[in-house]
Each structure stands twice: as structure tokens, then as C-alpha cells.
PyMOL Python script that loads the backbone (N, CA, C, O; Angstrom):
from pymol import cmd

cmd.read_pdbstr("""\
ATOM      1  N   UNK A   1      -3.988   9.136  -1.338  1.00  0.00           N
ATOM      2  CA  UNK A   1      -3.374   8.000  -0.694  1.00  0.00           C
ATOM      3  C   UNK A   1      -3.060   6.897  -1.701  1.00  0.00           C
ATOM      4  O   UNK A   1      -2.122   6.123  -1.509  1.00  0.00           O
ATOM      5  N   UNK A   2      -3.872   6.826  -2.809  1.00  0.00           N
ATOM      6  CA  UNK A   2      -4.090   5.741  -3.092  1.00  0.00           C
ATOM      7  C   UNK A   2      -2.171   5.895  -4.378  1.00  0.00           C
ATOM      8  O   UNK A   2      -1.420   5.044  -4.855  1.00  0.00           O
ATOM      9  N   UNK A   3      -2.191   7.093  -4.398  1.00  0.00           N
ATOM     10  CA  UNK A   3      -1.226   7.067  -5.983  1.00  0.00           C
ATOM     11  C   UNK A   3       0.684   6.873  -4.597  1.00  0.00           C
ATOM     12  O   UNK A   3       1.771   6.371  -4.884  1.00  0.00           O
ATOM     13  N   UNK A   4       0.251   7.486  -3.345  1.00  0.00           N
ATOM     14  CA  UNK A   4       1.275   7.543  -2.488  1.00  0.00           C
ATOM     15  C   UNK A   4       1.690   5.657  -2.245  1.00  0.00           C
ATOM     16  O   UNK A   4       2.857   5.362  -1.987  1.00  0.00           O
ATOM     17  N   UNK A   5       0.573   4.503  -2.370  1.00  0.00           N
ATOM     18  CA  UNK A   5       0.765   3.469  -2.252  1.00  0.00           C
ATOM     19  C   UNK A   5       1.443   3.118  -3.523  1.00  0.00           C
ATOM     20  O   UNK A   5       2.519   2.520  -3.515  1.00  0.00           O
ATOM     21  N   UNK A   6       0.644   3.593  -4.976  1.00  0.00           N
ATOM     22  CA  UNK A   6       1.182   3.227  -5.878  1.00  0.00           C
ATOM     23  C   UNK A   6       2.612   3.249  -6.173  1.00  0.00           C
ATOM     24  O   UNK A   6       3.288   2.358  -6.687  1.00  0.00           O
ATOM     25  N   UNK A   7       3.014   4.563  -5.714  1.00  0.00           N
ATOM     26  CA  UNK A   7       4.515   4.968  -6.041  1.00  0.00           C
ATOM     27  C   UNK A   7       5.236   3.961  -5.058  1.00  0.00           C
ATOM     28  O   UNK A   7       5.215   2.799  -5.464  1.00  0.00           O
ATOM     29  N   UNK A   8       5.735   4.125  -4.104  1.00  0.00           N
ATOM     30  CA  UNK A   8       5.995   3.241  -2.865  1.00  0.00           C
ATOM     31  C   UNK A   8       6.218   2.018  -4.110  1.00  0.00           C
ATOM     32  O   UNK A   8       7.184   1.951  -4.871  1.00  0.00           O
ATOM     33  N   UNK A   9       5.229   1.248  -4.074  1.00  0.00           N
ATOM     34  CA  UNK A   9       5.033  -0.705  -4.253  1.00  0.00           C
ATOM     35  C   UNK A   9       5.900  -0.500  -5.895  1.00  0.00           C
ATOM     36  O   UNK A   9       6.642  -1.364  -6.362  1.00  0.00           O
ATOM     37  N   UNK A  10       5.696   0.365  -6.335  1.00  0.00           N
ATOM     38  CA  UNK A  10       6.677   0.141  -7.901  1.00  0.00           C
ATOM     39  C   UNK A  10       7.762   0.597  -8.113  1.00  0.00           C
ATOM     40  O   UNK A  10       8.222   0.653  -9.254  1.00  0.00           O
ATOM     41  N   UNK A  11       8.426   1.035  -7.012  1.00  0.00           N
ATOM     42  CA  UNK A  11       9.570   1.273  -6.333  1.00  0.00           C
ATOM     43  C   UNK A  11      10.069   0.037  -6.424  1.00  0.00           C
ATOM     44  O   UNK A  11      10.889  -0.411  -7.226  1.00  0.00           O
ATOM     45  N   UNK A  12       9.474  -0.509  -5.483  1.00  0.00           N
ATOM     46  CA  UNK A  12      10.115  -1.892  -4.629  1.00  0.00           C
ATOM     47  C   UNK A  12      10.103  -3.172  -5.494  1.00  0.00           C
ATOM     48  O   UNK A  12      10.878  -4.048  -5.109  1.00  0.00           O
ATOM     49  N   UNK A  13       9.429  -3.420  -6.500  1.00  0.00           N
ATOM     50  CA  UNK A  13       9.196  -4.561  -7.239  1.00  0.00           C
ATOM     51  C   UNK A  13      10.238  -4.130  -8.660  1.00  0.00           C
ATOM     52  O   UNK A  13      10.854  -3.181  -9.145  1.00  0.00           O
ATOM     53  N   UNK A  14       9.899  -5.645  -8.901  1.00  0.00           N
ATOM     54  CA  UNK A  14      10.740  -6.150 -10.563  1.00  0.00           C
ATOM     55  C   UNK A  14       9.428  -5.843 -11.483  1.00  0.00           C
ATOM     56  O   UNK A  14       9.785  -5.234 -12.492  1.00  0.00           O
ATOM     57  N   UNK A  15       8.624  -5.975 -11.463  1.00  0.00           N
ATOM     58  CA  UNK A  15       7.176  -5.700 -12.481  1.00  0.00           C
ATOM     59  C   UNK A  15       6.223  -4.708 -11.704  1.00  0.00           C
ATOM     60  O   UNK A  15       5.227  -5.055 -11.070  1.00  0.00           O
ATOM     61  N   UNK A  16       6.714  -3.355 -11.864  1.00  0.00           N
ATOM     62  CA  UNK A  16       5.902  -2.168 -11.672  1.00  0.00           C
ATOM     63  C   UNK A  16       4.294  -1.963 -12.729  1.00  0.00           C
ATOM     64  O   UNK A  16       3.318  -1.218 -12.640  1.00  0.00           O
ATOM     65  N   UNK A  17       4.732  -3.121 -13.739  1.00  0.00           N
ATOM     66  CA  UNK A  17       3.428  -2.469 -14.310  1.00  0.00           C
ATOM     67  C   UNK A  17       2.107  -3.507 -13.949  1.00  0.00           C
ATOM     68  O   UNK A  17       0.935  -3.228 -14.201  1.00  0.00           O
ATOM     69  N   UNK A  18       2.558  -4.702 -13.333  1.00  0.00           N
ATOM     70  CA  UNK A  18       1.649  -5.240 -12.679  1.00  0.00           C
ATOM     71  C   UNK A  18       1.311  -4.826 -11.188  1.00  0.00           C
ATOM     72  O   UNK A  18       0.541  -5.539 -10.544  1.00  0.00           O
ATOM     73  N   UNK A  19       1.831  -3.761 -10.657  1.00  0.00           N
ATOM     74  CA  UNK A  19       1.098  -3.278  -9.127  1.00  0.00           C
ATOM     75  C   UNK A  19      -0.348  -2.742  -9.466  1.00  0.00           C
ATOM     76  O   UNK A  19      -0.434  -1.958 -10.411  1.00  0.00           O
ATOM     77  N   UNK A  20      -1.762  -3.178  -8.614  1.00  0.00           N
ATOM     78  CA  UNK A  20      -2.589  -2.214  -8.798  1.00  0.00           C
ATOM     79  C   UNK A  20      -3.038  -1.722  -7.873  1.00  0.00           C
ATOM     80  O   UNK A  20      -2.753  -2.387  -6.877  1.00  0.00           O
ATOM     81  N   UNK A  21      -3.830  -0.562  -7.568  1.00  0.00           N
ATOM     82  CA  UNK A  21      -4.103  -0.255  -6.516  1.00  0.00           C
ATOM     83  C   UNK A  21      -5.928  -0.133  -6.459  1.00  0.00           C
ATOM     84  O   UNK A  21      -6.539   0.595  -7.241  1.00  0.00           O
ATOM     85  N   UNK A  22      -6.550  -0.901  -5.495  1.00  0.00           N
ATOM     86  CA  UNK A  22      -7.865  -0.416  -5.327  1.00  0.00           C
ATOM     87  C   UNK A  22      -8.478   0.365  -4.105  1.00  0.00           C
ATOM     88  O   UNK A  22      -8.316  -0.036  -2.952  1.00  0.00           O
ATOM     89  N   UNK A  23      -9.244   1.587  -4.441  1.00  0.00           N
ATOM     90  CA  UNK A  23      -9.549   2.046  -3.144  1.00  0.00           C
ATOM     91  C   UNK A  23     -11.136   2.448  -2.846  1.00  0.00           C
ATOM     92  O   UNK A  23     -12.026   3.024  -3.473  1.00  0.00           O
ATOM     93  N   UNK A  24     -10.992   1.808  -1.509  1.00  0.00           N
ATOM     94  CA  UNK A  24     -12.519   1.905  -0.998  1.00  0.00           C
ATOM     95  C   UNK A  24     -13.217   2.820   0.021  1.00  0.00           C
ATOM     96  O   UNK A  24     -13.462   2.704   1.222  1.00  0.00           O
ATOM     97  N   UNK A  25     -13.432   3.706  -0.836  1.00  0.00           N
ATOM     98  CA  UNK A  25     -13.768   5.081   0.654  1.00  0.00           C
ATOM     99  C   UNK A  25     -15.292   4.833   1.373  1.00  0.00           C
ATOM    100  O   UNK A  25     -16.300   4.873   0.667  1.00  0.00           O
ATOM    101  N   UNK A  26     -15.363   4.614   2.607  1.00  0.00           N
ATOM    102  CA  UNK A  26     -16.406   4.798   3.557  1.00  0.00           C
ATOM    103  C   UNK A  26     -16.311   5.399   4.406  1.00  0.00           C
ATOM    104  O   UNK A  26     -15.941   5.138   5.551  1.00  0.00           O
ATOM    105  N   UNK A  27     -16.845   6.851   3.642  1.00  0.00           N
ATOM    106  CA  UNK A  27     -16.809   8.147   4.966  1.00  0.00           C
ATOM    107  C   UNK A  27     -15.353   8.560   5.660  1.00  0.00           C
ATOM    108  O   UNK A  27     -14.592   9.071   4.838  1.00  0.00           O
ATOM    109  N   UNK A  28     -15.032   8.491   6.453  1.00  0.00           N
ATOM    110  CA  UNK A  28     -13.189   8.588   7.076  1.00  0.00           C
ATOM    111  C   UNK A  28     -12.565   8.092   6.806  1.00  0.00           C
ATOM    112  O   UNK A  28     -11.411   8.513   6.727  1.00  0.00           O
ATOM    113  N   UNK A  29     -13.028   6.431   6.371  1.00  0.00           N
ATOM    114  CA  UNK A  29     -12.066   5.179   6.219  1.00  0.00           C
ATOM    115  C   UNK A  29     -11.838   4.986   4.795  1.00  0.00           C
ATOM    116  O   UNK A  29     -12.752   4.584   4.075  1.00  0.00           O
ATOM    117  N   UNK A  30     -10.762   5.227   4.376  1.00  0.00           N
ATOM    118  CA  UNK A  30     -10.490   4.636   3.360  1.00  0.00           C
ATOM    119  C   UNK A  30      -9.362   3.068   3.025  1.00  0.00           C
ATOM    120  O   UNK A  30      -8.209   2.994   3.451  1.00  0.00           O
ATOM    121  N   UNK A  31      -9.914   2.179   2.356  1.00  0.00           N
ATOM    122  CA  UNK A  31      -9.501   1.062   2.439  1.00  0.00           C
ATOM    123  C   UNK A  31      -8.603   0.846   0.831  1.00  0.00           C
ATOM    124  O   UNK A  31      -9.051   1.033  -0.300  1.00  0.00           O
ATOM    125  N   UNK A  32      -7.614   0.525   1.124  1.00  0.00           N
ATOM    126  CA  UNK A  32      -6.663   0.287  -0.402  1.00  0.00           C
ATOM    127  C   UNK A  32      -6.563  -0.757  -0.422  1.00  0.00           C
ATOM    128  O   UNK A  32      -6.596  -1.439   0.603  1.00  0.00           O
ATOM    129  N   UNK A  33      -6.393  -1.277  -1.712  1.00  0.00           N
ATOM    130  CA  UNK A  33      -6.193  -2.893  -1.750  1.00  0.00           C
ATOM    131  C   UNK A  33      -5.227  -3.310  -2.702  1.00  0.00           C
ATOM    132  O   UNK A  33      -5.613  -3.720  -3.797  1.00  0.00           O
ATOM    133  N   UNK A  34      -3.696  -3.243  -2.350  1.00  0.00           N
ATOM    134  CA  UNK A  34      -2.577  -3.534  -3.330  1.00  0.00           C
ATOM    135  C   UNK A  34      -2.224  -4.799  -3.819  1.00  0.00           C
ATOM    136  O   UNK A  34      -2.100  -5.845  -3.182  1.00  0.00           O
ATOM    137  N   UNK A  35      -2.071  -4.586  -5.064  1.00  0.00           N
ATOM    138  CA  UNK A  35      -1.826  -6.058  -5.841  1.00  0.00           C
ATOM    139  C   UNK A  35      -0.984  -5.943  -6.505  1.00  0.00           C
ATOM    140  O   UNK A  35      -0.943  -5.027  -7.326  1.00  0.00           O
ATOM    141  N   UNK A  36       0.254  -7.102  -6.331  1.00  0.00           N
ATOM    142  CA  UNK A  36       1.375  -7.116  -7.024  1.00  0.00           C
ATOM    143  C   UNK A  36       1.284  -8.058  -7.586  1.00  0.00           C
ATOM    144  O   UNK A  36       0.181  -8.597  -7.499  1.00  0.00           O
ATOM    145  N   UNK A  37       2.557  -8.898  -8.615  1.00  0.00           N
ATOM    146  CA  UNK A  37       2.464  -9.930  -8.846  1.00  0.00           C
ATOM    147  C   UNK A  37       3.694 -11.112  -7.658  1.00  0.00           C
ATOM    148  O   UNK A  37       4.708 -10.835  -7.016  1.00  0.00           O
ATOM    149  N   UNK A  38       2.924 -12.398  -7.856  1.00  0.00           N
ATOM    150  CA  UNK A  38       3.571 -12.793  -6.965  1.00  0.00           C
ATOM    151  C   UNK A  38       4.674 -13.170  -6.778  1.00  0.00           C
ATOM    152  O   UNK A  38       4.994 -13.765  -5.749  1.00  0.00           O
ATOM    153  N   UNK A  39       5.229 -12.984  -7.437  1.00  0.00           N
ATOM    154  CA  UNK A  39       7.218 -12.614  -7.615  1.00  0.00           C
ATOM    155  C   UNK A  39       7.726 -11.666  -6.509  1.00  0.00           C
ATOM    156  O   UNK A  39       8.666 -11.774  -5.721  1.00  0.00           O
ATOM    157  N   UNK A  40       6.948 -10.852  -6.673  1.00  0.00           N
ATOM    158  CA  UNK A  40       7.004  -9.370  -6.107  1.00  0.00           C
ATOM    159  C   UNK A  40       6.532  -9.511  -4.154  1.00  0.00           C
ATOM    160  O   UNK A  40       7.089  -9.026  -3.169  1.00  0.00           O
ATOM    161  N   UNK A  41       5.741 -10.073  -4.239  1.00  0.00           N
ATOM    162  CA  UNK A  41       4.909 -10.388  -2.855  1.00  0.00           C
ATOM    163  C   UNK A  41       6.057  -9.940  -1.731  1.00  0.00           C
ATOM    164  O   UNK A  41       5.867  -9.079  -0.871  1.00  0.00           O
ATOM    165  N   UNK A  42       7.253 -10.678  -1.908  1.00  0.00           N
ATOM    166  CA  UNK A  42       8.370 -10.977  -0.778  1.00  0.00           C
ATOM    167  C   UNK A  42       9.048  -9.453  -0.588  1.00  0.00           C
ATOM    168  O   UNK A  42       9.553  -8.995   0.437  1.00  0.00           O
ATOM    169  N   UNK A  43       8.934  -8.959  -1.599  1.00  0.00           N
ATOM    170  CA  UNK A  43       9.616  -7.460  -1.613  1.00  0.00           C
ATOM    171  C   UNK A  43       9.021  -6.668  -1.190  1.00  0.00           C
ATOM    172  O   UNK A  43       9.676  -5.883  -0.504  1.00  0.00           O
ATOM    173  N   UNK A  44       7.349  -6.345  -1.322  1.00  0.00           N
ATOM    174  CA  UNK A  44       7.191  -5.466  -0.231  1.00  0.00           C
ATOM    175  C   UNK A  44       6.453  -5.851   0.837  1.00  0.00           C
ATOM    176  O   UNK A  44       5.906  -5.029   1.572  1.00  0.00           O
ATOM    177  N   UNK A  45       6.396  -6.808   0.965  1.00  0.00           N
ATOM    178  CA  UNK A  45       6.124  -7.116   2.758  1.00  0.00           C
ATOM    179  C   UNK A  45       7.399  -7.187   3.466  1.00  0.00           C
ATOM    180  O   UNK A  45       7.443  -6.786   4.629  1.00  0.00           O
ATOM    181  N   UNK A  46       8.882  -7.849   2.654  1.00  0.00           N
ATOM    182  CA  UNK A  46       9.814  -7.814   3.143  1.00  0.00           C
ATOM    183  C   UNK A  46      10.095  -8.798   4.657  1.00  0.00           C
ATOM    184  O   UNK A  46       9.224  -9.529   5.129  1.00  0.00           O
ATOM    185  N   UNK A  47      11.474  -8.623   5.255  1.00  0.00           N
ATOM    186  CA  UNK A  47      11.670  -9.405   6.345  1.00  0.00           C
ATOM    187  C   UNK A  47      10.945  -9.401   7.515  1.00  0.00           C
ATOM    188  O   UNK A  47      11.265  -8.405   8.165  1.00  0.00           O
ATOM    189  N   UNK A  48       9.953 -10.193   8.186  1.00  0.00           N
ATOM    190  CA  UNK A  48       8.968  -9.940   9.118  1.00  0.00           C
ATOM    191  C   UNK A  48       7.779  -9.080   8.939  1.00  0.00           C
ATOM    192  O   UNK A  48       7.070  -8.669   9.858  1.00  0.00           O
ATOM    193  N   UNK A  49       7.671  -8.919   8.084  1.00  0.00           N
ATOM    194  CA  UNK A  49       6.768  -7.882   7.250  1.00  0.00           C
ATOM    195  C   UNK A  49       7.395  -5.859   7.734  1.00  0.00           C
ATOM    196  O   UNK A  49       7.028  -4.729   8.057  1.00  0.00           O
ATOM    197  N   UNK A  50       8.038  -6.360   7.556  1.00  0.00           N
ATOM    198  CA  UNK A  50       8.815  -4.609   7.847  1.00  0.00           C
ATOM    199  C   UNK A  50       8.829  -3.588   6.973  1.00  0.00           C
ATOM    200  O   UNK A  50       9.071  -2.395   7.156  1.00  0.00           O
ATOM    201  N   UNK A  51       8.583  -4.102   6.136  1.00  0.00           N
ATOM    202  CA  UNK A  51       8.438  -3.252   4.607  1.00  0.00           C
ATOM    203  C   UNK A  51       7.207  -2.580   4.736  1.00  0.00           C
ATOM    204  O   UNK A  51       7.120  -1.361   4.887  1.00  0.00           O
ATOM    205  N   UNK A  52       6.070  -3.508   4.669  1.00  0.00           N
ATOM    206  CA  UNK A  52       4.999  -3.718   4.846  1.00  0.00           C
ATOM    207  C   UNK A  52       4.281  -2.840   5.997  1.00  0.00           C
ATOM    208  O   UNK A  52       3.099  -2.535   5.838  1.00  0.00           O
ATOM    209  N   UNK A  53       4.897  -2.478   7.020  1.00  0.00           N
ATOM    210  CA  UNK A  53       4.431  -1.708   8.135  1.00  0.00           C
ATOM    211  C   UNK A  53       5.178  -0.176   8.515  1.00  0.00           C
ATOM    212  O   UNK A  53       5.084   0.746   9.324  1.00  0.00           O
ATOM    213  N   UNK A  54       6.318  -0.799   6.818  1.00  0.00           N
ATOM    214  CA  UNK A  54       6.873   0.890   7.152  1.00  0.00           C
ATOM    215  C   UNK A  54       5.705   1.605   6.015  1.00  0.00           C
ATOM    216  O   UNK A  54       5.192   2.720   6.103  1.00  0.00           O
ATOM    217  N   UNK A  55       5.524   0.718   5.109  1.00  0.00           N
ATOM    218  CA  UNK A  55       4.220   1.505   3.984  1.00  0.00           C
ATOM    219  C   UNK A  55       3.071   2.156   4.660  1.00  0.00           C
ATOM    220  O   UNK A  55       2.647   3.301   4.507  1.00  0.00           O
ATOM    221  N   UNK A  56       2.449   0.751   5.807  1.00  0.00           N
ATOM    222  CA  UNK A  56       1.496   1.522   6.631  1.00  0.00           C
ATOM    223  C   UNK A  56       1.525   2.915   7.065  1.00  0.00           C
ATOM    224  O   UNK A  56       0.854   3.908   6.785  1.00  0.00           O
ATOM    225  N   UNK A  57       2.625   2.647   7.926  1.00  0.00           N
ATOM    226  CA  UNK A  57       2.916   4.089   8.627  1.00  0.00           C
ATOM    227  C   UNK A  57       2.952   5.120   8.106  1.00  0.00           C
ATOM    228  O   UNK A  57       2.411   6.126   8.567  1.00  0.00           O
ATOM    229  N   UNK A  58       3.873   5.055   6.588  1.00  0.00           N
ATOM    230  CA  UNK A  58       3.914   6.128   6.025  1.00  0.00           C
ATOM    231  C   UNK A  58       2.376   7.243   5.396  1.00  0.00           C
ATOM    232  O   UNK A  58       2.313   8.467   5.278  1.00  0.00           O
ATOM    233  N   UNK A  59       1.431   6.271   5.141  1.00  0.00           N
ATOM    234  CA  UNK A  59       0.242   6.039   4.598  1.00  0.00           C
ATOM    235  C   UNK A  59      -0.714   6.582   5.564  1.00  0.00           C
ATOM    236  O   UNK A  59      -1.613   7.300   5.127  1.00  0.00           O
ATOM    237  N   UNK A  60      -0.620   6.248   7.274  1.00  0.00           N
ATOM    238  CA  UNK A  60      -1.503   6.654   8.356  1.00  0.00           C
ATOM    239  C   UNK A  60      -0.906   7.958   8.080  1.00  0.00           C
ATOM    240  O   UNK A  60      -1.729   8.873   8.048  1.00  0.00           O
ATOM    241  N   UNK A  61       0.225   8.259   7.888  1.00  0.00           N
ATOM    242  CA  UNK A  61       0.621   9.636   8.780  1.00  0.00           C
ATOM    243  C   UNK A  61      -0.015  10.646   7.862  1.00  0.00           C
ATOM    244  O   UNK A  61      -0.703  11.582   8.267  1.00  0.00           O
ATOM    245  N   UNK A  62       0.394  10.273   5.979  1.00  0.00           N
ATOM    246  CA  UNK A  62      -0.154  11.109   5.112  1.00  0.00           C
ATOM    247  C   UNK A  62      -1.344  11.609   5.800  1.00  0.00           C
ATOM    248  O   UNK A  62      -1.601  12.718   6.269  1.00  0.00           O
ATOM    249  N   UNK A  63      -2.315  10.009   5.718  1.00  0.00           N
ATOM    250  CA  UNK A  63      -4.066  10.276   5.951  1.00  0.00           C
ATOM    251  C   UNK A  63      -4.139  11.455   7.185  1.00  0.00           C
ATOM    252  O   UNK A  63      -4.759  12.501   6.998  1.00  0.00           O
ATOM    253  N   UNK A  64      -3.467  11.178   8.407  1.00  0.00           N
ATOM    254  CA  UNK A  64      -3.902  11.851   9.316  1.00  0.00           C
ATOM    255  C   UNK A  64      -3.919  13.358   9.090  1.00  0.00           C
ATOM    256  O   UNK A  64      -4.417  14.183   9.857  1.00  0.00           O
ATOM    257  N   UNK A  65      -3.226  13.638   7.784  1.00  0.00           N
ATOM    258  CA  UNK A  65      -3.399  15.621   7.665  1.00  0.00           C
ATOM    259  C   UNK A  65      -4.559  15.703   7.357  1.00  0.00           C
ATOM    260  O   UNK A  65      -5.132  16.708   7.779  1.00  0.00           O
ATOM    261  N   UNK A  66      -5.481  14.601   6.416  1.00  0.00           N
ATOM    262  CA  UNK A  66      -6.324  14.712   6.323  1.00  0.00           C
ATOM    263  C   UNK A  66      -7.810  13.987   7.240  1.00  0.00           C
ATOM    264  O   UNK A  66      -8.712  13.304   6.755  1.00  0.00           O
ATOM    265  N   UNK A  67      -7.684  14.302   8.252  1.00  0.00           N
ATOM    266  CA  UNK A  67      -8.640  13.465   9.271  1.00  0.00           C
ATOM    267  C   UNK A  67      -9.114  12.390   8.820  1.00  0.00           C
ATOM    268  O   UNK A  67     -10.308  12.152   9.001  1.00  0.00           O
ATOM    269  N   UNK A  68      -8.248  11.444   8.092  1.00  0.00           N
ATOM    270  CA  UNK A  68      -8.844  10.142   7.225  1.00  0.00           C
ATOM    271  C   UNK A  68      -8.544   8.673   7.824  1.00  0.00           C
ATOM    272  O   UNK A  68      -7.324   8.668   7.662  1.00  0.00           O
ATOM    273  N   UNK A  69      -8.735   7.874   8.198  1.00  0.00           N
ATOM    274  CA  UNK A  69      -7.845   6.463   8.523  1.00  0.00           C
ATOM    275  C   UNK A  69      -8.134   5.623   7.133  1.00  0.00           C
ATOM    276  O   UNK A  69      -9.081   5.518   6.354  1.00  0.00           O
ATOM    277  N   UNK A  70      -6.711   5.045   7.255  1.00  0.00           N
ATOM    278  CA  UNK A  70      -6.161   4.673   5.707  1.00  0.00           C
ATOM    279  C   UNK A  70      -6.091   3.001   6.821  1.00  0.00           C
ATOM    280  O   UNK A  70      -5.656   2.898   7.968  1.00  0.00           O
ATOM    281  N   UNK A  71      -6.760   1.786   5.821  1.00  0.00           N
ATOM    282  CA  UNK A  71      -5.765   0.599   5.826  1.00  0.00           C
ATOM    283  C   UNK A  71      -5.491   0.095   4.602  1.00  0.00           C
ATOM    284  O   UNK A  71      -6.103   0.180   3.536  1.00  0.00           O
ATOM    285  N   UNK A  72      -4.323  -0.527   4.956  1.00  0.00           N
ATOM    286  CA  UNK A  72      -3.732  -0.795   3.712  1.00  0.00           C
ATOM    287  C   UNK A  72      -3.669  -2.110   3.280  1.00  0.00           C
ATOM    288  O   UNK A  72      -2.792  -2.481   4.060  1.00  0.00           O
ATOM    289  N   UNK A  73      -3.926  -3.068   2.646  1.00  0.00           N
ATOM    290  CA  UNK A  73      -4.101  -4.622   2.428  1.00  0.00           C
ATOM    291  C   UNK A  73      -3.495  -4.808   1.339  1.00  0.00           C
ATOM    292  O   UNK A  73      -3.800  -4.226   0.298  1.00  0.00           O
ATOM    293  N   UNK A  74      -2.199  -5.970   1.492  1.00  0.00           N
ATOM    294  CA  UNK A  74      -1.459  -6.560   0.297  1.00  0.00           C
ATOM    295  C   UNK A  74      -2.284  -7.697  -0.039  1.00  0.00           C
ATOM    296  O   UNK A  74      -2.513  -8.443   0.913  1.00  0.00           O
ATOM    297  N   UNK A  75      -2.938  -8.114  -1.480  1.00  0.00           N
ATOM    298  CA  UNK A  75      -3.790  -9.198  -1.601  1.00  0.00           C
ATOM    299  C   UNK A  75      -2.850  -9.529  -2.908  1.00  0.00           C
ATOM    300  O   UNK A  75      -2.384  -8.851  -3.824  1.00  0.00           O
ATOM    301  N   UNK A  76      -2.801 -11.205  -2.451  1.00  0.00           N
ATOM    302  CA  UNK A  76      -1.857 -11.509  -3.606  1.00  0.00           C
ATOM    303  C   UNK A  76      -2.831 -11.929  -4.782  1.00  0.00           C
ATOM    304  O   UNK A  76      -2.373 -12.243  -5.881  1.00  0.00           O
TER     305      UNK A  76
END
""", "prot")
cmd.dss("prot")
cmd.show_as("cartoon", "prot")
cmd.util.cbc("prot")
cmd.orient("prot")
């Protein structure tokens, strides 16, 4: 999950080499914690955060092949 966030967010930004990704597994749940720089912030949360909830989605659906729940947190 965690390299599927990576790819995604350095897509979308002007400074790919500042995205990082942290991930926190507890048992089913795994928790990511993406960090861009804040230039970048507006691009992938995007208009109404739409960006932002298409990443989710994409991210639950991966997890769900693997009986996992994924959340995903943009921390600036």
C-alpha cells in the first residue's frame, strides 16, 4: 500500500522527491501518513478534496484483496 500511495502523490506534485510516506501497521489496520511539501498540499487534495478521496478509494480497494483497512492521512 504504502509504495501504491507513493507512486500516486509523485505523480501529482512539482517536488516528487520531497513526498514521504509513513506506515503504521496494527494487525488489519494499516495507517499511512503522506507528506508532501507544502507547495504541493493543493494538488493532491485538490478541488473539495477530490483528489484526495479518489487516492483513498483507490488504496481501500487495493487493501481489500488483502483483508486489510488502509487510512490514509495527508499531514502537511
Amino acid at each position: 500500500m504504502k509504495e501504491l500511495v507513493e507512486v500516486i502523490a509523485k505523480s501529482l506534485v512539482d517536488y516528487p522527491e520531497q513526498v514521504t510516506v509513513d506506515e503504521i501497521i496494527d494487525g488489519n489496520h494499516v495507517l499511512l501518513k503522506l507528506r508532501v511539501a507544502s507547495a504541493d498540499m493543493g494538488k493532491v487534495i485538490g478541488k473539495q478534496g477530490r483528489i484526495a478521496k479518489a487516492m483513498r478509494t483507490v488504496v481501500k480497494a487495493a487493501a481489500s484483496c488483502e483483508n486489510k483497512k488502509v487510512t490514509v492521512d495527508i499531514i502537511e
